[in-house]
Backbone and ligand atoms as CSV (ligand in chain L), in Angstrom:
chain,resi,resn,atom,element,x,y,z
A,1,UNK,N,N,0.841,-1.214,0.000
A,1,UNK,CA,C,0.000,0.000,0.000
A,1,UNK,C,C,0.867,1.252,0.000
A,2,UNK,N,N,2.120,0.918,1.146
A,2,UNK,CA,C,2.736,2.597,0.841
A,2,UNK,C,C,3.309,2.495,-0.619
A,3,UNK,N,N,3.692,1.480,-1.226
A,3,UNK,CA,C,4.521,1.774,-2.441
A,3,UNK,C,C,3.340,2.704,-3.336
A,4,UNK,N,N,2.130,2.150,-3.195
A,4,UNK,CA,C,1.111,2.543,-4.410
A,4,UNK,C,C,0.851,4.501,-4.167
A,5,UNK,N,N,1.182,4.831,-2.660
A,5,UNK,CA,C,0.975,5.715,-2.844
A,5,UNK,C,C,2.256,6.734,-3.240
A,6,UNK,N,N,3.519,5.908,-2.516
A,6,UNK,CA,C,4.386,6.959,-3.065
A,6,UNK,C,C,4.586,6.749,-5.044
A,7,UNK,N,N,4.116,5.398,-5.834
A,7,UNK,CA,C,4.209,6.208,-6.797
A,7,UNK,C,C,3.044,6.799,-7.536
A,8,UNK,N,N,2.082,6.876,-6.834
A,8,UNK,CA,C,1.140,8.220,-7.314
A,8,UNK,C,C,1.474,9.241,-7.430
A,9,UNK,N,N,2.279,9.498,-6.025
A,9,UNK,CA,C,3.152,11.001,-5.771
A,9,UNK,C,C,3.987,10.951,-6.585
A,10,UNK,N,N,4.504,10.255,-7.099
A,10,UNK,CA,C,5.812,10.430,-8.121
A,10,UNK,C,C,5.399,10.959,-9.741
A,11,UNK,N,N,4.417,10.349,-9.660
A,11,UNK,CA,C,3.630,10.567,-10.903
A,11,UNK,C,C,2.846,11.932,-11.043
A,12,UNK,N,N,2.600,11.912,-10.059
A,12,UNK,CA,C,2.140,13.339,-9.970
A,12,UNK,C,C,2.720,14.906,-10.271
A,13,UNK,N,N,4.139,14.386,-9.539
A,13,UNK,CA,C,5.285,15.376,-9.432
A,13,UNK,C,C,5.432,15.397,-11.125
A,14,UNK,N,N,5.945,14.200,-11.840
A,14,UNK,CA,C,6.184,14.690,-13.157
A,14,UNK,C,C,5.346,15.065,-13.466
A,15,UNK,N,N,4.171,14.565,-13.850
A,15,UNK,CA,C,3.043,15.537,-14.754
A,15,UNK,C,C,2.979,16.859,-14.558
A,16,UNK,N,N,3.137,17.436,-13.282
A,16,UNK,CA,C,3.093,19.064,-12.996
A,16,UNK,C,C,4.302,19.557,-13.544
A,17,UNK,N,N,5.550,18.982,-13.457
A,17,UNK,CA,C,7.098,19.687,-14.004
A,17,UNK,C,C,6.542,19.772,-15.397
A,18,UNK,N,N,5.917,18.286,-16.043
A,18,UNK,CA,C,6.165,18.603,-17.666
A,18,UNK,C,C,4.939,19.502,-18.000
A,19,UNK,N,N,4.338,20.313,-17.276
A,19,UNK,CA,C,3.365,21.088,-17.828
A,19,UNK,C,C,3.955,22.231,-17.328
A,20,UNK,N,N,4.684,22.730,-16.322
A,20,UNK,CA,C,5.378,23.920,-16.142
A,20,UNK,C,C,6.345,24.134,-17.762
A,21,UNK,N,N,7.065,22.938,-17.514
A,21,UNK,CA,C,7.975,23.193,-18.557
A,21,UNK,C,C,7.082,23.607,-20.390
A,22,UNK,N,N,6.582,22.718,-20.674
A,22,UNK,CA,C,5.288,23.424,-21.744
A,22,UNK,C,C,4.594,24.852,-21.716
A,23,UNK,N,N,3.956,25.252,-20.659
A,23,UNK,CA,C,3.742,26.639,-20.572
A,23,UNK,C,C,4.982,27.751,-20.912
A,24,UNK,N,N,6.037,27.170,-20.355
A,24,UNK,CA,C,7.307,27.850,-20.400
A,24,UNK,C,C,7.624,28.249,-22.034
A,25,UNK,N,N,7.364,26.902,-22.252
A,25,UNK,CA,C,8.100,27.019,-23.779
A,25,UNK,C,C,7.226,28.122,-24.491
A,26,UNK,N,N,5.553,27.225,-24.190
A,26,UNK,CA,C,4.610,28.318,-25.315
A,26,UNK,C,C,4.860,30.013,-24.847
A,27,UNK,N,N,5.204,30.426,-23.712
A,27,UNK,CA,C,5.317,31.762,-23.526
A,27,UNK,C,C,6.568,32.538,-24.480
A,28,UNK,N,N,7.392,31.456,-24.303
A,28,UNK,CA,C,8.668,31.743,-25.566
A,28,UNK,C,C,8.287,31.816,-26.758
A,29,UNK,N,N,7.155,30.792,-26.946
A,29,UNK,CA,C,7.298,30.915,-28.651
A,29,UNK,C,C,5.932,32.214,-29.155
A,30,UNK,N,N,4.920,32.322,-28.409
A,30,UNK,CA,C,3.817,33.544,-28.826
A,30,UNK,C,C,4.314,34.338,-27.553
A,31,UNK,N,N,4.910,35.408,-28.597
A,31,UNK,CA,C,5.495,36.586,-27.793
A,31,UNK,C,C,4.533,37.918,-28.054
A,32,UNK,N,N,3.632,37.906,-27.152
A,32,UNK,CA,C,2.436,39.070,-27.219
A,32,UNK,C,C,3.107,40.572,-27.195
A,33,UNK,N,N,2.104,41.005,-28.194
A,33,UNK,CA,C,2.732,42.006,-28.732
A,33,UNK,C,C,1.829,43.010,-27.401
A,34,UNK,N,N,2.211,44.411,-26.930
A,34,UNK,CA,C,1.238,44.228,-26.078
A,34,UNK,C,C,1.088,45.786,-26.692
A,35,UNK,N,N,0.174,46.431,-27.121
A,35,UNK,CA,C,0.015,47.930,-27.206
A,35,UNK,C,C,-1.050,48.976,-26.434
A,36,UNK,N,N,-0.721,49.916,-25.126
A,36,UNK,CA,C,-1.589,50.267,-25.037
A,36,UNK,C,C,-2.241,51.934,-25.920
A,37,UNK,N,N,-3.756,51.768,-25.862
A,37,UNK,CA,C,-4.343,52.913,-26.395
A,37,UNK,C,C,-5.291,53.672,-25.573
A,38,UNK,N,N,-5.227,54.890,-26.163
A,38,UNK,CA,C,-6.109,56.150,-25.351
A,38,UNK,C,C,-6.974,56.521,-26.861
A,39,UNK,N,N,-8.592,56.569,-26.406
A,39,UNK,CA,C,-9.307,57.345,-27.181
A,39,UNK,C,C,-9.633,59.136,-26.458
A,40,UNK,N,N,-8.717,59.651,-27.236
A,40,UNK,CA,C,-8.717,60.995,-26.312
A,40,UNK,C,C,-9.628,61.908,-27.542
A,41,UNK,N,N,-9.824,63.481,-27.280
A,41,UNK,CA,C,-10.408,64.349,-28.294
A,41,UNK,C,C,-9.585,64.202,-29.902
A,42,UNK,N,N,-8.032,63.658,-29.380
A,42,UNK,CA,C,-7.045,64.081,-30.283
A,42,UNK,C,C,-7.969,62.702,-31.357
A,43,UNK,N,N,-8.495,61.323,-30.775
A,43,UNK,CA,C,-8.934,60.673,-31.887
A,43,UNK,C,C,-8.083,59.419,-31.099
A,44,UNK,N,N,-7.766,58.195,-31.609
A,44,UNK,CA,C,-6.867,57.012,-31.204
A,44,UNK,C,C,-5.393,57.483,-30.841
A,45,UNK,N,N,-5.183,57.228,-29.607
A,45,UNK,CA,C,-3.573,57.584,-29.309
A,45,UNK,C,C,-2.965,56.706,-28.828
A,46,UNK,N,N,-1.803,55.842,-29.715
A,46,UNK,CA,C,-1.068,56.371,-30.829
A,46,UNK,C,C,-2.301,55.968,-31.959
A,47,UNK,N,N,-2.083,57.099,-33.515
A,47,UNK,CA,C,-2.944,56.622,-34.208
A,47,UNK,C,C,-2.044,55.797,-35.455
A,48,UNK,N,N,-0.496,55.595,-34.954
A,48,UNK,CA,C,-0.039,54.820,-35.900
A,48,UNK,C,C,0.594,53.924,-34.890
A,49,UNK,N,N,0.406,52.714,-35.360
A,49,UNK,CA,C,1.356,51.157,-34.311
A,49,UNK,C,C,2.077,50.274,-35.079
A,50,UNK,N,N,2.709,49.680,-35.126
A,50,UNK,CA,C,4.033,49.024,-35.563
A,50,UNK,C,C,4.080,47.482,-34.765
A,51,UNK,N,N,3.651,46.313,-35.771
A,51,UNK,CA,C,4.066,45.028,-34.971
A,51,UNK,C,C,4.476,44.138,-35.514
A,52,UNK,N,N,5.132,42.992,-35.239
A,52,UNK,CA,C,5.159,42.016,-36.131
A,52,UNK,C,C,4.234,40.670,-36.921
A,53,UNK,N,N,4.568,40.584,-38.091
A,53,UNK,CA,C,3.852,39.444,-38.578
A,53,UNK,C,C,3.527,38.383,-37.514
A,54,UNK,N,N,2.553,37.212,-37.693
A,54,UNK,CA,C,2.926,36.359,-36.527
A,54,UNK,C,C,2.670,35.983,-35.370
A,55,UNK,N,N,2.784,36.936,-34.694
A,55,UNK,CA,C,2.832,37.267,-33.127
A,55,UNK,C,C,1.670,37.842,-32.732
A,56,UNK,N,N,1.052,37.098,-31.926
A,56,UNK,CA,C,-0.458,38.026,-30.809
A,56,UNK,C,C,-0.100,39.297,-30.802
A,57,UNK,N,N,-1.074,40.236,-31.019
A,57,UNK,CA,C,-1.419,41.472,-30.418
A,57,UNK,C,C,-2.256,42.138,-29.632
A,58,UNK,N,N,-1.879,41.989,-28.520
A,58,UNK,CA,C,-2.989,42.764,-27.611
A,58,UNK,C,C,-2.909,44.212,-27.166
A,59,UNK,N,N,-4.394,44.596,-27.468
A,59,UNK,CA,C,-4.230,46.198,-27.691
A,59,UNK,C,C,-5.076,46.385,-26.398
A,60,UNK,N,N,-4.309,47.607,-25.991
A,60,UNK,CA,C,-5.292,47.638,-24.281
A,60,UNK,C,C,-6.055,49.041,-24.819
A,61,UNK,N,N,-7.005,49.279,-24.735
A,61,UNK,CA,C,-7.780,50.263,-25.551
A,61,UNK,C,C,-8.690,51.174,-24.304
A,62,UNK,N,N,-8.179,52.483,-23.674
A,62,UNK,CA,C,-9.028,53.265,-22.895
A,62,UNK,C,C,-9.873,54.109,-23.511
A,63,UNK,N,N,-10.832,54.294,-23.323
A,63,UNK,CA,C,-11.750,55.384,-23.748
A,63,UNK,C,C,-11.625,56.586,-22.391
A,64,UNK,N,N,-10.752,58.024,-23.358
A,64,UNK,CA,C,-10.992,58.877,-22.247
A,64,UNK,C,C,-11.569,59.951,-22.243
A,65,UNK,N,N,-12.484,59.979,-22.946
A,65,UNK,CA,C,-13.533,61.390,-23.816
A,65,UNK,C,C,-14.572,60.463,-23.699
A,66,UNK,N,N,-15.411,61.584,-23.876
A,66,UNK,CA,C,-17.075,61.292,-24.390
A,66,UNK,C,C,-17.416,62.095,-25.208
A,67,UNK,N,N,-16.892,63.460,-25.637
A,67,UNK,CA,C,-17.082,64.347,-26.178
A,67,UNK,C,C,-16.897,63.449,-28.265
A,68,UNK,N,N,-16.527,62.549,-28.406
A,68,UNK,CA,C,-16.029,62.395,-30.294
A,68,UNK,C,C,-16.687,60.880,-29.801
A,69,UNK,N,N,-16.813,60.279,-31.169
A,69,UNK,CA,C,-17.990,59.236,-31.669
A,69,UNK,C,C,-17.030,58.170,-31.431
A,70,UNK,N,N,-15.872,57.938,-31.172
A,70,UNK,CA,C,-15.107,57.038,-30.934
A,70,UNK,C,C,-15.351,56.281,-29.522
A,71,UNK,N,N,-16.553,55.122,-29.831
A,71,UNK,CA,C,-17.112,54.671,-28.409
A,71,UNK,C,C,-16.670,53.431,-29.031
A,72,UNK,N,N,-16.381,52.694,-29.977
A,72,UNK,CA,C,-16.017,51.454,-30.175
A,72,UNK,C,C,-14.858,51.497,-31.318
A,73,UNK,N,N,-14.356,50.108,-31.181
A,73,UNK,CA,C,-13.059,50.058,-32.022
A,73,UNK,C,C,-13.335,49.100,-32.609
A,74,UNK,N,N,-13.232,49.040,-33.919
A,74,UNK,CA,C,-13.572,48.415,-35.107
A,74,UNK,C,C,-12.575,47.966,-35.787
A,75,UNK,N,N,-12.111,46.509,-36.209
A,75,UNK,CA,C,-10.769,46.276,-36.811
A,75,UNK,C,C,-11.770,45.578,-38.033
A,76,UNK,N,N,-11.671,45.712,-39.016
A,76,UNK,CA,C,-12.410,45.034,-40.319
A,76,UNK,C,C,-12.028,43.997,-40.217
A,77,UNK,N,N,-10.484,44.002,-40.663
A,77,UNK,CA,C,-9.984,42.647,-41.322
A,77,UNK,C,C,-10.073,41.711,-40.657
A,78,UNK,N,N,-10.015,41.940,-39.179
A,78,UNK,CA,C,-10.116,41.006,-38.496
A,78,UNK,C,C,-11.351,40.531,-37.400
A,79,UNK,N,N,-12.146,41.209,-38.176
A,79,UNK,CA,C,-13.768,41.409,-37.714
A,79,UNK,C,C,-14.097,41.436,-36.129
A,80,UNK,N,N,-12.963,42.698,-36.014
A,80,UNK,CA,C,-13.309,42.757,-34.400
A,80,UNK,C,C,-14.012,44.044,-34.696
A,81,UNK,N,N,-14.886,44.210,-33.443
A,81,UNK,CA,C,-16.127,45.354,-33.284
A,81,UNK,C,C,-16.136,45.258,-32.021
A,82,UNK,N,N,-15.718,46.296,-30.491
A,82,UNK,CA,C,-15.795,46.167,-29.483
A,82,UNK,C,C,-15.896,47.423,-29.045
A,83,UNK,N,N,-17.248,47.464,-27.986
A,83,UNK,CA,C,-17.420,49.101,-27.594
A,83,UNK,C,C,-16.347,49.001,-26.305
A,84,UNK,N,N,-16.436,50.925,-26.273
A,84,UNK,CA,C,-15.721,50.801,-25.502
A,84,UNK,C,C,-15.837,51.928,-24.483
A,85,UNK,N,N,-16.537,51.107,-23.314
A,85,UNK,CA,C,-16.838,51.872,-22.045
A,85,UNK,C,C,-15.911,52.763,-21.529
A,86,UNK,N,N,-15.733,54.287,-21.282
A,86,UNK,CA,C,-15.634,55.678,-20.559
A,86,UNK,C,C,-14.777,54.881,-19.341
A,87,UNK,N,N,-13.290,55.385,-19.483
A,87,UNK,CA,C,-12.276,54.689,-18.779
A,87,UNK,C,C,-12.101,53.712,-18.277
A,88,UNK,N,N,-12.426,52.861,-18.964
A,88,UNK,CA,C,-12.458,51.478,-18.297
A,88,UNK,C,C,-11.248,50.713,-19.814
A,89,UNK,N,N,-10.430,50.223,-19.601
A,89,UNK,CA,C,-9.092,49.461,-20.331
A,89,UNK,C,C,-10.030,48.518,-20.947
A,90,UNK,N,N,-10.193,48.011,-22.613
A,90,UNK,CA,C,-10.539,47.119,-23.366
A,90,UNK,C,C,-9.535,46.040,-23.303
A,91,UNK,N,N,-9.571,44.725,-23.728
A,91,UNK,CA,C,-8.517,44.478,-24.490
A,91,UNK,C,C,-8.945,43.546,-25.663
A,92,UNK,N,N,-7.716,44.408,-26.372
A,92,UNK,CA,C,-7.997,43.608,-27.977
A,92,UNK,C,C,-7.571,42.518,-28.589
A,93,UNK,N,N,-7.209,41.230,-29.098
A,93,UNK,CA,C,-5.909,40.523,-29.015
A,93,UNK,C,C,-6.519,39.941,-30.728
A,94,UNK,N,N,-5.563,39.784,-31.288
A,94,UNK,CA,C,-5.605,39.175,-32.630
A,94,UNK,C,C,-4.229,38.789,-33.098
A,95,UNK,N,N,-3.789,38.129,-34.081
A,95,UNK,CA,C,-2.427,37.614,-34.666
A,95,UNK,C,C,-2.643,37.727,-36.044
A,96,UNK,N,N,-1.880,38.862,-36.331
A,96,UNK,CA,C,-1.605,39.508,-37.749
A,96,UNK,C,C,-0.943,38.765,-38.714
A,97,UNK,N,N,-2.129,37.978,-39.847
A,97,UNK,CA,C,-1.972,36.748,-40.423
A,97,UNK,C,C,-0.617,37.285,-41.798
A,98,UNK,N,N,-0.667,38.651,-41.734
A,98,UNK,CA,C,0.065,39.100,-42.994
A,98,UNK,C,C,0.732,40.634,-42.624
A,99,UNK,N,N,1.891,40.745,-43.931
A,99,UNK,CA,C,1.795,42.066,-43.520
A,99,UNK,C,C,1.585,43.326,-44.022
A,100,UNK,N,N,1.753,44.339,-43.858
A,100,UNK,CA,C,0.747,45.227,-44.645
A,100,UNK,C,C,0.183,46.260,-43.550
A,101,UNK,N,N,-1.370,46.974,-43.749
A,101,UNK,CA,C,-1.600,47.987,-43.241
A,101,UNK,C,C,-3.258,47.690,-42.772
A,102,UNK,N,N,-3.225,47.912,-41.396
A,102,UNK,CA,C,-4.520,47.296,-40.436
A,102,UNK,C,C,-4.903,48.499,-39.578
A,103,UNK,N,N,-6.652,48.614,-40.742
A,103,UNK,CA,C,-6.737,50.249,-39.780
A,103,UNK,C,C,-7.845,49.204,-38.425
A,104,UNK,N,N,-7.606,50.461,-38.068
A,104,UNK,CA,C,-8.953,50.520,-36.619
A,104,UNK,C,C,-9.237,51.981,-36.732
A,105,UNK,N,N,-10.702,51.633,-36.027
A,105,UNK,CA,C,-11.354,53.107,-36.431
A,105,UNK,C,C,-12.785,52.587,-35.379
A,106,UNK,N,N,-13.744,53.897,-35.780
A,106,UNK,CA,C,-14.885,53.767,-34.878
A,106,UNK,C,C,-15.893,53.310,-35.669
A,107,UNK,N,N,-16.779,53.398,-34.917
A,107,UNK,CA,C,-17.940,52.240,-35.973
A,107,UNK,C,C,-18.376,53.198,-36.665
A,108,UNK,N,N,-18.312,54.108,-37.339
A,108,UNK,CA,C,-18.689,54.739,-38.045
A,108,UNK,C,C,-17.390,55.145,-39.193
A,109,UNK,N,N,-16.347,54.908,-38.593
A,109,UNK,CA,C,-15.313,54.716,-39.825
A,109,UNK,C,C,-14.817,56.229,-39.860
A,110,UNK,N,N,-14.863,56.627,-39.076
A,110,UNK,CA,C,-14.355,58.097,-39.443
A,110,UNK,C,C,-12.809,58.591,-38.732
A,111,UNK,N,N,-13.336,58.217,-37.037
A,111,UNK,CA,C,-11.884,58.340,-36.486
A,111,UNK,C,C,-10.964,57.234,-36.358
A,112,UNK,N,N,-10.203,56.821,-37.042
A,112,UNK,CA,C,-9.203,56.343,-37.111
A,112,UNK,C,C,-7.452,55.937,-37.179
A,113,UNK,N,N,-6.833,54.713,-36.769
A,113,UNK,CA,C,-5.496,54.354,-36.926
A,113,UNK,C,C,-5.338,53.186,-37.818
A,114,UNK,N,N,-3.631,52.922,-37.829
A,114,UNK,CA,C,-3.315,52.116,-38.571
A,114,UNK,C,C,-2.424,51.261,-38.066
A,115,UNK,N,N,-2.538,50.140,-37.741
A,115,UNK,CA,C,-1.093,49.030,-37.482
A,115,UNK,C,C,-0.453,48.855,-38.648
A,116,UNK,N,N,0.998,49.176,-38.846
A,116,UNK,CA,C,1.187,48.372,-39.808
A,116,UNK,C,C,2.502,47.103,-39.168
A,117,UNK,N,N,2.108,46.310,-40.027
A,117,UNK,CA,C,1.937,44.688,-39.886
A,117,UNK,C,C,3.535,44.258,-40.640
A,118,UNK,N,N,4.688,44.414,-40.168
A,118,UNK,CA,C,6.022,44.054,-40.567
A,118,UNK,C,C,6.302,42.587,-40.692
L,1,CU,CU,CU,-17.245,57.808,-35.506
């Protein structure tokens, strides 16, 4: 009986190392891109961003006006549409399948930025 339990415990112990070690790795290999944003009067700030092909992007998105129509952030290509509640941090996350030029803008398409996608 004690053998059965110490190798449960043994078994146990590895399964938790080889899943530390896995998390480890995947954090190495999707290296989140992380960008934060302000919707101020000025419109999206920054209204130009820079990331790589590849790699997650998570955009932390504040709304800090009420005064301009910029209440949601709209990415086409990647058919995100997310309002965005009066100081409270969004977040956005997508992986930029190509590269090139990725606007965001408001649902009405007027105030807008651009990632571009290296
Ligand atoms: Cu608008």
């Amino acid at each position: 009986m004690k053998t059965a339990i110490s190798i449960v415990i043994a078994v146990a112990v590895a399964v938790s190392g080889a899943s530390a070690l896995a998390k480890g790795k995947e954090q190495k290999k999707a290296q989140e891109q992380v960008v934060t944003m302000e919707v101020t009067t000025q419109g999206f700030v920054p209204a130009q961003v820079k990331v790589k092909v590849g790699q997650p992007v998570k955009l932390v998105v504040t709304r800090k006006t009420d005064v301009t129509c910029a209440k949601d952030i709209v990415i086409k290509d990647y058919g995100i549409n997310k309002p965005l509640p009066l100081n409270q941090p969004v977040e956005v996350t997508f992986t930029p399948t190509k590269p090139g030029k990725v606007r965001y803008a408001c649902a009405m398409d007027m105030i807008s930025g651009v990632i571009t996608v290296e």
